[in-house]
C-alpha positions as CSV (number, residue, x, y, z in Angstrom):
1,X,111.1,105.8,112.6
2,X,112.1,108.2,115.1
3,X,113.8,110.4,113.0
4,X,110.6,110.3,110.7
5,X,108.4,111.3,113.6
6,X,110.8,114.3,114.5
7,X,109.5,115.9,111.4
8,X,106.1,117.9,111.9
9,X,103.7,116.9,109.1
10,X,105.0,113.1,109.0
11,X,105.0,112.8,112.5
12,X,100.4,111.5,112.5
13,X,101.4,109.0,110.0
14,X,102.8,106.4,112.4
15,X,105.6,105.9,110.3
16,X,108.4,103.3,110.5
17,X,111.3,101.7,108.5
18,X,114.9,102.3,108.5
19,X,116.7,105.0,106.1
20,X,120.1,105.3,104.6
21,X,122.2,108.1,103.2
22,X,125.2,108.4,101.3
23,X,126.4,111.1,100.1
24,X,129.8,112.0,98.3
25,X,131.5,115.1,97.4
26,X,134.5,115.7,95.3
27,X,136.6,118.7,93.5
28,X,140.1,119.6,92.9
29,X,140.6,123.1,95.1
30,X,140.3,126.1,92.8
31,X,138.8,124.4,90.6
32,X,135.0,124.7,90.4
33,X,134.2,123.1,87.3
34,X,135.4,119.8,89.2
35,X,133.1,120.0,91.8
36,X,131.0,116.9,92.0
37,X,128.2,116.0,94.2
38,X,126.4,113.0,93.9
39,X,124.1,110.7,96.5
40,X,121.5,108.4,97.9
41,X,118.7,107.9,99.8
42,X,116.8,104.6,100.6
43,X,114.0,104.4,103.0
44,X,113.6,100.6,103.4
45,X,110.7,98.1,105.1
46,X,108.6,101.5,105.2
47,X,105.2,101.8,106.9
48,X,102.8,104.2,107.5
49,X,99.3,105.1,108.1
50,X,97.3,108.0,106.6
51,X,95.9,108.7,109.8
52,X,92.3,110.6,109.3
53,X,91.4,107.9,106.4
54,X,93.1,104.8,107.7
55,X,94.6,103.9,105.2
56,X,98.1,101.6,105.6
57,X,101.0,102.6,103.5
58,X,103.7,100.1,102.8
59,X,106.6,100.3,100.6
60,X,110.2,97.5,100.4
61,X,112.2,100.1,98.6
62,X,112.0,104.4,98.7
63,X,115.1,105.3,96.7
64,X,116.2,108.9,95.5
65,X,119.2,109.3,93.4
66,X,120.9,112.4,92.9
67,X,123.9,114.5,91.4
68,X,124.7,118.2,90.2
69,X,122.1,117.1,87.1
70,X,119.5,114.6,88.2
71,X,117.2,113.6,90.5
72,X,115.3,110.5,90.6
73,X,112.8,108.5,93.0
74,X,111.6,105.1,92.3
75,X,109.6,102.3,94.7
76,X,109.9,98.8,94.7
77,X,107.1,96.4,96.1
78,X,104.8,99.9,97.2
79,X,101.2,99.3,98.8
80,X,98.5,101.6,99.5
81,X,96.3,99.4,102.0
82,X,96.3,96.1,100.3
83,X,96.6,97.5,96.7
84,X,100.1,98.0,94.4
85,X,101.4,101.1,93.9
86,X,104.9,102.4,92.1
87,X,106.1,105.3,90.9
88,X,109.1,106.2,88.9
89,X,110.0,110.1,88.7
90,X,113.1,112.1,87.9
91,X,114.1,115.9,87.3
92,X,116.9,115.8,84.4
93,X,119.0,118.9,83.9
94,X,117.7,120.9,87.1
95,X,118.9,124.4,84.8
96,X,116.4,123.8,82.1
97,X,114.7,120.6,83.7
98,X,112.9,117.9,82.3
99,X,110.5,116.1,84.3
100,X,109.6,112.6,83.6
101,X,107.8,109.7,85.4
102,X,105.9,106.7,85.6
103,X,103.0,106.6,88.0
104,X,101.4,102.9,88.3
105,X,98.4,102.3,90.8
106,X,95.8,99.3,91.1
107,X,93.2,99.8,93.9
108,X,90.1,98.8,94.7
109,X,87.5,101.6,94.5
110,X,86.7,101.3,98.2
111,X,90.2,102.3,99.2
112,X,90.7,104.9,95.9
113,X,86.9,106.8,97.7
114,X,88.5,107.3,100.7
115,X,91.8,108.6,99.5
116,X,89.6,111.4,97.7
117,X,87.2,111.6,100.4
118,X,83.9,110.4,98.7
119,X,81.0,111.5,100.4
120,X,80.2,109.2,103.7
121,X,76.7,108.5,102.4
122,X,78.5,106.3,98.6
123,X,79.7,103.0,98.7
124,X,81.8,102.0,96.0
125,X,82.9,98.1,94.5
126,X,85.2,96.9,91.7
127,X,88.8,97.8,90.8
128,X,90.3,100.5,89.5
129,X,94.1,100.1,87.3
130,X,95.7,103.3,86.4
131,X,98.9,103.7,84.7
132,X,100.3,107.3,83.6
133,X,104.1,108.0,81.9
134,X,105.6,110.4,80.3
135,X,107.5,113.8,80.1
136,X,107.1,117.6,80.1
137,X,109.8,120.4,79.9
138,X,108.3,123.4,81.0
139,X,110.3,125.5,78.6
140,X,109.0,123.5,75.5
141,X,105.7,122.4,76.4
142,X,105.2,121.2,72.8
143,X,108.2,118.2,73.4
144,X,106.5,116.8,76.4
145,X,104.2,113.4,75.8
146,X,102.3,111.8,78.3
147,X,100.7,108.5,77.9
148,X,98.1,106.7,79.7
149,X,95.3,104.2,80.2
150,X,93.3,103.6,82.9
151,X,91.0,100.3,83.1
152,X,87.9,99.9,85.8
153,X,86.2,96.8,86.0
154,X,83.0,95.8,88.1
155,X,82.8,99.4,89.5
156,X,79.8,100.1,91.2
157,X,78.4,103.2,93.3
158,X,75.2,103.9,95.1
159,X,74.3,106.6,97.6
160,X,72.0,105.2,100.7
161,X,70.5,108.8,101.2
162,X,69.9,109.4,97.4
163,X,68.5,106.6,96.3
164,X,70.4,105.8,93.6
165,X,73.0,102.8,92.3
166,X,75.1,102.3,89.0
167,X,75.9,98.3,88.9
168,X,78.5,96.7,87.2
169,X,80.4,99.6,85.0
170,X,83.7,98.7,83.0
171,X,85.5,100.9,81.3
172,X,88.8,101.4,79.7
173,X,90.5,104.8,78.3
């Protein structure tokens, strides 16, 4: 945690956990097509708070994986307050790259308002299940897919100085 807080923007986050690296290197001298690099990060038991929204983070299991090719970050058993959250990216072939990912979130709309900082004056009720996956390679956009569905149940919103309400909306997309 104290290596997390020596690092200006993280350092309001009131972060903690314990972090890992291992890293390897390897190559025959002279030889640069046998260079290989390869590694890993893993950011364990972490906690945090986004500060100005209080909001608790939580996640088991941070991991990044990388070589000369390939970079990818996954979570295991991720929270944002007391809702789920994992998400499963990597960055194949950093020359012509691919970029591919899973991003799964379930949240009540409470918590989901004051991540996008809904006005003070809405209050919001229900759940909110997004799931999002796919892959785009910026040099042919017309290969990428991404797929997705996103379900809200019970969601409703009303504004105390407005006047208004919307009760009981469920959705699914």
């Amino acid at each position: 945690s104290r290596v997390l807080a020596a690092i200006p923007f993280l350092r309001d986050l009131d972060l903690g956990g314990q972090i890992r690296i291992d890293v390897a290197y390897s190559g025959k001298a002279g030889v640069p097509a046998s260079r290989s690099l390869r590694g890993k990060l893993s950011v364990t038991d972490f906690t945090g708070v986004l500060a100005e929204k209080k909001i608790d983070l939580r996640v088991k299991l941070l991991e990044a994986n990388f070589n000369e090719q390939t970079l990818s970050l996954f979570t295991e058993a991720g929270f944002i307050g007391s809702s789920p959250a994992s998400f499963r990216f990597t960055v194949d072939n950093y020359s012509d790259p691919t970029y591919s990912g899973e991003v799964n979130l379930t949240s009540d709309a409470m918590t989901l308002a004051r991540i996008v900082d809904a006005k003070p004056t809405l209050s919001f009720g229900g759940m909110v299940e997004a799931n999002l996956s796919g892959f785009v390679r910026p040099s042919a956009p017309d290969q990428g897919r991404v797929f997705g569905s996103l379900v809200v149940s019970g969601l409703s919103v009303s504004d105390s100085t407005a006047g208004w309400s919307l009760d009981t909306l469920n959705a699914e997309i």
